[in-house]
Phi, psi and omega in degrees: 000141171309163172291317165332326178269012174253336183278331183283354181279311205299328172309315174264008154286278205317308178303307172325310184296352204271324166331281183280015140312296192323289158357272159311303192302329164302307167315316171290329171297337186273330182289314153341302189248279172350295216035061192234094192309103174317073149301358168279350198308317190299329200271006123341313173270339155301323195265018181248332220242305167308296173307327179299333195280326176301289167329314131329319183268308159299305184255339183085034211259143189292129157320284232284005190246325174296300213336287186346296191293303195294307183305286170323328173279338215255341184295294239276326194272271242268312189317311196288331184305310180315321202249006179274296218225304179288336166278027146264002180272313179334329193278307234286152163272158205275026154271346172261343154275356137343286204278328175288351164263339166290353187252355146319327195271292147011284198311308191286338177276309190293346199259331190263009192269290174357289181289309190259322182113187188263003168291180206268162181199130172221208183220159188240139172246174173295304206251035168313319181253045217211150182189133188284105175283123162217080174075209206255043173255136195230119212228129164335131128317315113347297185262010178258000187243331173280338154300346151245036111318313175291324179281343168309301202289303174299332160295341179302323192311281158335307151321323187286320187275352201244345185227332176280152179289296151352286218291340197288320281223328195271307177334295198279345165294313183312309165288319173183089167324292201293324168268343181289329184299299150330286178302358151080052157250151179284075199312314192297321178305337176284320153333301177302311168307324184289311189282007173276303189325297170323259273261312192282345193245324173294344202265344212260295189297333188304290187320327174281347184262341175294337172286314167319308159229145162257150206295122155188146205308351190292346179314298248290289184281357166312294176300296197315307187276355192279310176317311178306295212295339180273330176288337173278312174304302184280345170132102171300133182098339193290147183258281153350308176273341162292309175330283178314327171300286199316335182278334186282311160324276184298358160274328162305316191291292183296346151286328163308325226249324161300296179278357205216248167207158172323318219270015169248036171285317165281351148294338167301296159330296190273354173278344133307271168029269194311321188291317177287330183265016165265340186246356191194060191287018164266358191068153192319292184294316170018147155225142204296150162281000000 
């Protein structure tokens, strides 16, 4: 078979994975500073997925125009989840922030089952069939525009933490809670900000994925668990290294799904999974403890 058809499938695994990067760095920014495991994320990236398909539906608005809108409701959801509820938790052991986020999460899968039903709903773009030529790759319009969205979003990400006075400010939480606290920050409020942030780049990754896929609730612990595994592969707490799982995820997914058949796509996933974590348990980027 040409070569051609094995770059445009690894082409369109990459793009796809900068999606679910995107994904996972909200899961990793929350664990990161927090240190709190989301067990709501999917369906957080789901109720993203949804607003777009609404927004759409109403207004005729393009995802990549809901994202905005999507970021803003899910920060605003997440500030408050924090400080309504998980910053009493922090302290607390993580088997009861476990259970308090799975039932959050329980709560969120069951409210969209409710409002939409269990089909599948999706959004129609102008440029659904459309396809981009690049040297001898002929790569989706839908995943090359949601794949430099993502990359966008992320680089703004990188920027906010690596140049603002905020992301420094989130840094030093991340590093030593107990001296930022000294230094007279505001540890609960940053807590809050950061998972609200985290909340906005999955509501930001749901909208993007709606080019991609269609939006329906059973996705919800699929994405939770697919974000642990890009976030384990790339190193927890690594900003970077969720990017990088994610993209290797979705090029593994998309060359199994080719060379093999679709329904062994997550058998591939977990099947990085283990190799990265028998040669490198810190994640690619990762750092020993």
């Amino acid at each position: 078979m040409p070569i051609d058809y094995y770059l445009n499938i690894a082409a369109s695994g990459l793009l796809t994975g900068l999606v679910y990067g995107l994904a996972a760095l909200g899961l990793s920014v929350i664990f990161g500073v927090v240190r709190v495991v989301n067990f709501a994320h999917g369906e957080m990236m789901v109720a993203g997925m949804y607003g777009a398909v609404l927004l759409g539906g109403w207004w005729g608005l393009d995802p990549l125009l809901s994202a905005p809108i999507m970021a803003a409701l899910l920060f605003a959801c997440g500030w408050l989840l924090q400080r309504g509820l998980v910053n009493k938790f922090v302290e607390r052991p993580e088997h009861m922030q476990f259970i308090l986020l799975l039932g959050i999460a329980t709560i969120l899968v069951n409210a969209m089952l409710m409002l939409f039903g269990p089909d599948a709903r999706n959004v129609q773009v102008p440029y659904s069939f459309d396809t981009v030529e690049i040297g001898p790759m002929l790569l989706d319009a839908v995943r090359l525009r949601a794949g430099a969205a993502a990359i966008v979003v992320a680089a703004a990400l990188f920027a906010f933490f690596r140049f603002s006075r905020t992301g420094k400010a989130i840094r030093a939480c991340a590093d030593n809670p107990l001296g930022a606290r000294v230094v007279g920050l505001n540890i609960d409020g940053l807590y809050a900000l950061t998972f609200g942030i985290g909340a906005a780049v999955v509501g930001v990754a749901g909208a993007l994925m709606t080019l991609l896929v269609d939006a329906r609730p059973q996705l919800a612990p699929e994405y939770t668990l697919l974000s642990f595994i890009i976030v384990i592969v790339g190193g927890l707490g690594s900003l970077p290294g969720a990017l990088l799982g994610g993209v290797l995820i979705g090029m593994s997914e998309a060359l199994a799904g080719f060379l093999l058949t679709p329904s062994l796509k997550s058998l591939f996933s977990y099947g990085v999974l283990i190799v990265v974590l028998l040669l490198r348990p810190q994640g690619l980027l990762g750092k020993r403890s």
